[in-house]
One Martini backbone bead per residue (centre of mass of N, CA, C, O) as a GRO file, in nm:
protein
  120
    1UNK     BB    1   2.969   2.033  -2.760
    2UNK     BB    2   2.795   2.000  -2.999
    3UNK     BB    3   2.648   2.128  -3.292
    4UNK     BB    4   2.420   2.288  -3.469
    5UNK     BB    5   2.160   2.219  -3.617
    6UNK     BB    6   1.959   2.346  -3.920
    7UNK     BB    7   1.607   2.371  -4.005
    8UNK     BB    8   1.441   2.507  -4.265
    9UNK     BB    9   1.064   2.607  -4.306
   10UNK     BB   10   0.812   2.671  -4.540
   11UNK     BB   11   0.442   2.769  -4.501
   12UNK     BB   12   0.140   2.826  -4.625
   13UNK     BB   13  -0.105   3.037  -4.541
   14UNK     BB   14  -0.404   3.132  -4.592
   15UNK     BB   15  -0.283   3.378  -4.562
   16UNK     BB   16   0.032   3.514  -4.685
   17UNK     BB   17   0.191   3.406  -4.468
   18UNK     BB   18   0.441   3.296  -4.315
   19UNK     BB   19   0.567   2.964  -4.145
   20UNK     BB   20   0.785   2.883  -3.966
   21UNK     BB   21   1.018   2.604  -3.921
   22UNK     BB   22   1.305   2.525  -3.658
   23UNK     BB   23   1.495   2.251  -3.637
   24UNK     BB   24   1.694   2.161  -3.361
   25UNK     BB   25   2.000   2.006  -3.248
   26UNK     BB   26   2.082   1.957  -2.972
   27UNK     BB   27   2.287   1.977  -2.753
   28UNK     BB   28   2.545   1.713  -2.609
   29UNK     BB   29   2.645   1.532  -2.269
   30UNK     BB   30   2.803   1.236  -2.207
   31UNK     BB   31   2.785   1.009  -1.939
   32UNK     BB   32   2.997   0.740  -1.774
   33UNK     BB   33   2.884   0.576  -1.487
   34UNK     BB   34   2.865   0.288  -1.297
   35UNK     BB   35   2.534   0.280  -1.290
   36UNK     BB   36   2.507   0.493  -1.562
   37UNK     BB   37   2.374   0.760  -1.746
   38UNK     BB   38   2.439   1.120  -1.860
   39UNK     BB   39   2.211   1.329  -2.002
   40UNK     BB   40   2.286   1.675  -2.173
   41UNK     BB   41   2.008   1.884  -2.302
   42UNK     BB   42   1.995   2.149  -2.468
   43UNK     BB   43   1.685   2.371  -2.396
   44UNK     BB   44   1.617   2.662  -2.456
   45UNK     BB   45   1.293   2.832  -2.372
   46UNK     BB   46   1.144   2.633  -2.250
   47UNK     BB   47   0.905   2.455  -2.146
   48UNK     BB   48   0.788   2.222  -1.994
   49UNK     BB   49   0.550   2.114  -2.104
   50UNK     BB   50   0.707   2.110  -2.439
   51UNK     BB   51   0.833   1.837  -2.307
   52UNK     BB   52   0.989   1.533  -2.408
   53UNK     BB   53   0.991   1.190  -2.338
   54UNK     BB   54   1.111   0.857  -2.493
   55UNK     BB   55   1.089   0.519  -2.442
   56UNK     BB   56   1.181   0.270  -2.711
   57UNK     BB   57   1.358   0.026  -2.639
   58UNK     BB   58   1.601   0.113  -2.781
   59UNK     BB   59   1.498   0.485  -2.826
   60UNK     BB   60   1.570   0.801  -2.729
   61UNK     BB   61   1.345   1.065  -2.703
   62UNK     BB   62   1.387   1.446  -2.747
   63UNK     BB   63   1.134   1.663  -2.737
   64UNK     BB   64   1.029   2.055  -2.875
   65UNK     BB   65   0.851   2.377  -2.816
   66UNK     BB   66   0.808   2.664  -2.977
   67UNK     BB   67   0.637   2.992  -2.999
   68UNK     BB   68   0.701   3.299  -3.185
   69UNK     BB   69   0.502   3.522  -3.223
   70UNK     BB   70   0.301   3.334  -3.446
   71UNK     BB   71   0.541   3.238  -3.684
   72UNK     BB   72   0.778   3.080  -3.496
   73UNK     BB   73   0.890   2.718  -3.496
   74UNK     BB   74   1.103   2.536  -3.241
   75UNK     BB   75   1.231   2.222  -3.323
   76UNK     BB   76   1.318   1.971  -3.069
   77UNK     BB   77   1.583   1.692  -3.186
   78UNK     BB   78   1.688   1.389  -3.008
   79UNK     BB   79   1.859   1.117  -3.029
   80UNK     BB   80   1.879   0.779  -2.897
   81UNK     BB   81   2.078   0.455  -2.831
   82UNK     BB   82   2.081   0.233  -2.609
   83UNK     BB   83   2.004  -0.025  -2.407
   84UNK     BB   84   1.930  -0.320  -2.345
   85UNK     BB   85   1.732  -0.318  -2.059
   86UNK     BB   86   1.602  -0.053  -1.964
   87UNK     BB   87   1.441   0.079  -1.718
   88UNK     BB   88   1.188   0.342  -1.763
   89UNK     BB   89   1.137   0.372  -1.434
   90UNK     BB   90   1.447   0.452  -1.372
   91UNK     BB   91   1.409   0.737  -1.528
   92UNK     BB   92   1.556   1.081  -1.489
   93UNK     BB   93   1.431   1.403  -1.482
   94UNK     BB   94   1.535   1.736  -1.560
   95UNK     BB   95   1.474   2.102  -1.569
   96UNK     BB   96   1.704   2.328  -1.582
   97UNK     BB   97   1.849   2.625  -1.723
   98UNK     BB   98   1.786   2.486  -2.029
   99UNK     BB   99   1.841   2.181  -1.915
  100UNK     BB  100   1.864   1.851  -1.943
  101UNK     BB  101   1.827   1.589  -1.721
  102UNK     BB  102   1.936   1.210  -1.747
  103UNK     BB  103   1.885   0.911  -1.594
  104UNK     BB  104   2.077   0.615  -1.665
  105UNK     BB  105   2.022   0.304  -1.569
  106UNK     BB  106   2.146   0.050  -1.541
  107UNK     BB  107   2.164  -0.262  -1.585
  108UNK     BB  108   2.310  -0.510  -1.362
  109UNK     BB  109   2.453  -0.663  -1.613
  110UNK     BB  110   2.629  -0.426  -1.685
  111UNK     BB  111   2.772  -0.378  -1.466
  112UNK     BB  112   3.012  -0.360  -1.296
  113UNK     BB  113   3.270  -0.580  -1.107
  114UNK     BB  114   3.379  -0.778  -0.844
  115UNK     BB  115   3.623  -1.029  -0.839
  116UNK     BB  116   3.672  -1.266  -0.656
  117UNK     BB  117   4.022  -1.449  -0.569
  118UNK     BB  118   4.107  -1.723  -0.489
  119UNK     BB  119   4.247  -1.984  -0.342
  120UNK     BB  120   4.405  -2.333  -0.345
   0.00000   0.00000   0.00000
């Protein structure tokens, strides 16, 4: 998996306490098999309900929060590039154990495929 990166932010609040709010690029692993793409982003201690999946067009956000003891919130987002023509309804989302894990279908025109080879 790749690195965590941190982006730390401090806000005033109305009150003089200070509330953070710390940015993470989730690790994640992409894998790609015969008819899909598999990719797997760690979220560690979210609410299913705290995350969010969308595609636009061929940009995959997934993004989530989480709000500790009301005064650090962590959000998590990483972005993806995917290809055109990915079927959006044909996406699977999974979250078990802090992992998200998502199934992208190729397009059937991406898919490899055998061609047979005829004899003259």
């Amino acid at each position: 998996m790749s690195e965590l990166t941190v982006k730390k932010e401090t806000t005033p609040e109305k009150t003089n306490a200070y509330e953070k709010t710390i940015t993470f690029s989730p690790d994640c692993d992409i894998e790609e098999a015969k008819d899909c793409f598999l990719v797997q982003v760690d979220m560690p201690g979210l609410e299913l309900n705290n995350i969010h999946v969308e595609l636009d067009r061929d940009m995959l956000t997934v993004d989530g929060t989480e709000t500790i003891e009301g005064l650090e919130t962590r959000h998590y987002e990483r972005q993806f590039r995917v290809m055109r023509g990915l079927d959006a309804t044909k996406v699977q989302a999974d979250y078990k154990n802090g992992v998200l894990s998502l199934r992208l279908p190729k397009p059937v025109e991406q898919q490899a495929r055998q061609i047979k080879i005829q004899t003259c």
